[in-house]
N, C-alpha and C positions, 0 to 999 in steps of 0.2 A: 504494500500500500504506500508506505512512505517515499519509493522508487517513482510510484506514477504520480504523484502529487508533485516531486521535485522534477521531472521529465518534461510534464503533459501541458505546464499553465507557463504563462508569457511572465509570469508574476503571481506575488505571494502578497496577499494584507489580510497583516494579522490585528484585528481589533475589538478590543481593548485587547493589549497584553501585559496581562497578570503578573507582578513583583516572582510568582510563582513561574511563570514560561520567560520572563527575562532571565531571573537568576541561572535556570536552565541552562539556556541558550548562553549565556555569558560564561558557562562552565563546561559548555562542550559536552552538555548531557543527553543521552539518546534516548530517555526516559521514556518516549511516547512516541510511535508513529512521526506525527508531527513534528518534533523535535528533528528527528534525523532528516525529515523532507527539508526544514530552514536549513537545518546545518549541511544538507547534502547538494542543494540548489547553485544553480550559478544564476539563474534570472532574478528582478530586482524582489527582493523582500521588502514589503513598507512596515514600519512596526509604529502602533500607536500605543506610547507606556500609559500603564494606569497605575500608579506611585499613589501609595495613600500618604498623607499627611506625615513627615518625619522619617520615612523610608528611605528618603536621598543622605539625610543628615547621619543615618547610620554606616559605620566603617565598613560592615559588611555589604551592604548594596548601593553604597553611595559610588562607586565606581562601574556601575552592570551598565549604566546608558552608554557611557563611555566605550566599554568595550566592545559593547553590541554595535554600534556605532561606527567604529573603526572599521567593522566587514565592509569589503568596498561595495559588495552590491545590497548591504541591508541598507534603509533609508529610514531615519528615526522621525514623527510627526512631533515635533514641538508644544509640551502643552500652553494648556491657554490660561490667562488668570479667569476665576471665573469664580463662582459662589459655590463652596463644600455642601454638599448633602450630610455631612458628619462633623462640619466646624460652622461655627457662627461668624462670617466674613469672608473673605476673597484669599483665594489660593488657587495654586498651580491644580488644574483638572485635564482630564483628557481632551484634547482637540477632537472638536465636534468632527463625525463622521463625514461629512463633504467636506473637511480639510486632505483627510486622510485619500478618501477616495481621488482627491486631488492631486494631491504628490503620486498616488499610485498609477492615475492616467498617465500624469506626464514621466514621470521615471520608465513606465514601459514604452510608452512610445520610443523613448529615449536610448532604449535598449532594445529598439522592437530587430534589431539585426544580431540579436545574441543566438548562435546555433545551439538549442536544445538537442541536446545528443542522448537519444532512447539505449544508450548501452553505456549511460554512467551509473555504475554500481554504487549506491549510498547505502 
């Protein structure tokens, strides 16, 4: 499964992705189907983080954007300030989904000449 998912699509968006499929992915974890399709992909992955509140501020995942970040063909959606459902005032939220699906049109386009090769083993 995780072969034709990473094979078959022009592009990957993944959203909202969970503190739990960053860390993941930032650790080079094959944990899930999905997991190995991101990490076994060459077409653009767009990733929208969902960071709750003080997630970043911690030692342990305050470097996962970064990392994830650095894969040349992942693409991180920047969140937005916006109003917490879990805090009383404005904070960094997930980028509404027509931002995401935004950067994902254009990144593929952008890569619409990337040869999808149906016999890369992931």
């Amino acid at each position: 499964m995780h072969t034709r998912i990473a094979t078959a699509y022009g592009g990957i968006l993944v959203y909202p992705a969970s503190v739990a499929f960053l860390s993941g992915l930032a650790a080079g974890s094959g944990a899930s189907p999905f997991h190995l399709a991101v990490l076994g992909t060459r077409v653009p992955v767009v990733i929208a983080p969902s960071f709750p509140l003080g997630v970043l501020g911690n030692p342990i995942t305050g470097d996962v954007p970064a990392r994830v970040g650095a894969v040349p063909n992942y693409h991180l959606v920047d969140p937005r300030k916006g109003k917490s459902r879990s805090v009383d005032g404005e904070t960094d939220v997930t980028a509404p989904m027509w931002d995401a699906i935004g950067i994902y049109e254009a990144t593929v386009d952008a890569d619409a000449d990337v040869d999808v090769d149906d016999s890369v083993s992931v």
